[in-house]
C-alpha positions as CSV (number, residue, x, y, z in Angstrom):
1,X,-40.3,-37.2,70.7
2,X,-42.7,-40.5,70.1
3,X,-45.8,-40.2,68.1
4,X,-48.7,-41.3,69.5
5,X,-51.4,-43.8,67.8
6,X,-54.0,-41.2,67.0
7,X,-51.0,-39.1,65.1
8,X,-50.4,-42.0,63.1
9,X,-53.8,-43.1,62.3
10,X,-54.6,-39.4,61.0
11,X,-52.0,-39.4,59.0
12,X,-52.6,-43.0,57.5
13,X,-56.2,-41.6,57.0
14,X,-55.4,-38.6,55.3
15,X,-53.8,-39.9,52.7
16,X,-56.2,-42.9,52.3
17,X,-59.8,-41.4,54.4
18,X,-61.2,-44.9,53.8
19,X,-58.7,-47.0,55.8
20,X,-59.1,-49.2,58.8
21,X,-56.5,-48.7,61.0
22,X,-55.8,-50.8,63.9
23,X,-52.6,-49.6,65.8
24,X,-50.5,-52.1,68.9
25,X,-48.2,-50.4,70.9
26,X,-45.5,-53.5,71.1
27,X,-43.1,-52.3,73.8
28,X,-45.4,-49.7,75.7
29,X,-42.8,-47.1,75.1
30,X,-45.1,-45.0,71.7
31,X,-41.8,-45.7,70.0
32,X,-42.9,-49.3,68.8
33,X,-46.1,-49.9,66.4
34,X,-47.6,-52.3,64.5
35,X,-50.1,-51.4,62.5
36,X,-53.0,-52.9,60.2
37,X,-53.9,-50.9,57.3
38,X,-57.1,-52.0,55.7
39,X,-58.0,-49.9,52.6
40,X,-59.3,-50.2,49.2
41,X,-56.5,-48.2,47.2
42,X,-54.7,-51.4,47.6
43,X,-56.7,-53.4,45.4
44,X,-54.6,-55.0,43.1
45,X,-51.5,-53.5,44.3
46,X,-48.1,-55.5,45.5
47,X,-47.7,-55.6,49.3
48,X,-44.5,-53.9,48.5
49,X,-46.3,-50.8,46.7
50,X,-49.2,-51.1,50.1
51,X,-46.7,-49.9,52.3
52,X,-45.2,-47.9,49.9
53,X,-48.1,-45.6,50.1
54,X,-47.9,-46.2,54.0
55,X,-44.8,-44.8,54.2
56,X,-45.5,-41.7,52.0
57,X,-48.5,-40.8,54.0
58,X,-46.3,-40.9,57.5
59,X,-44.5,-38.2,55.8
60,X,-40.8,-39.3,56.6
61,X,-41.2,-39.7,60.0
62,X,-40.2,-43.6,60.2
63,X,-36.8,-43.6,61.9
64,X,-37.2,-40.4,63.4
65,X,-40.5,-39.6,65.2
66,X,-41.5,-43.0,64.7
67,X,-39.1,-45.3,65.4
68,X,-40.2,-48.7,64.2
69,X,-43.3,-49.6,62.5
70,X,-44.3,-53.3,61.8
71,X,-46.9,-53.0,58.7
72,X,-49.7,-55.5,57.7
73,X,-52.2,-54.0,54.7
74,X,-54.4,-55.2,52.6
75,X,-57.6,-54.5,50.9
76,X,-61.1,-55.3,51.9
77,X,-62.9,-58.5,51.4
């Protein structure tokens, strides 16, 4: 079963309640994301360890659930 954007987001924000999070359906299918994760636990952090804590928010359910997620993050200006 697909995830929808709102699932996504509310996990995202969850685990980081300040972020901005812009979600794209790319193949109009809920199967296909990209996402924007603007947040300001990422401050000083690698991109690498950004979606790191993506990842770990989403709860394992890249590749299963969710079956492709393209990630930008970064933190605030």
């Amino acid at each position: 079963m697909a995830m929808q954007a709102n699932e996504i987001e509310a996990l995202i924000k969850a685990a980081l309640p300040d972020a901005q999070v812009t979600m794209q359906d790319l193949a109009g299918d809920n199967d296909h994301w990209a996402a924007t994760v603007i947040s300001s636990a990422f401050k000083g952090l690698s991109r690498v360890k950004q979606h790191q804590i993506v990842y770990a928010a989403l709860r394992g359910r890249v590749g299963g659930e969710l079956h492709a997620l393209a990630l930008q993050t970064s933190a605030p200006d």
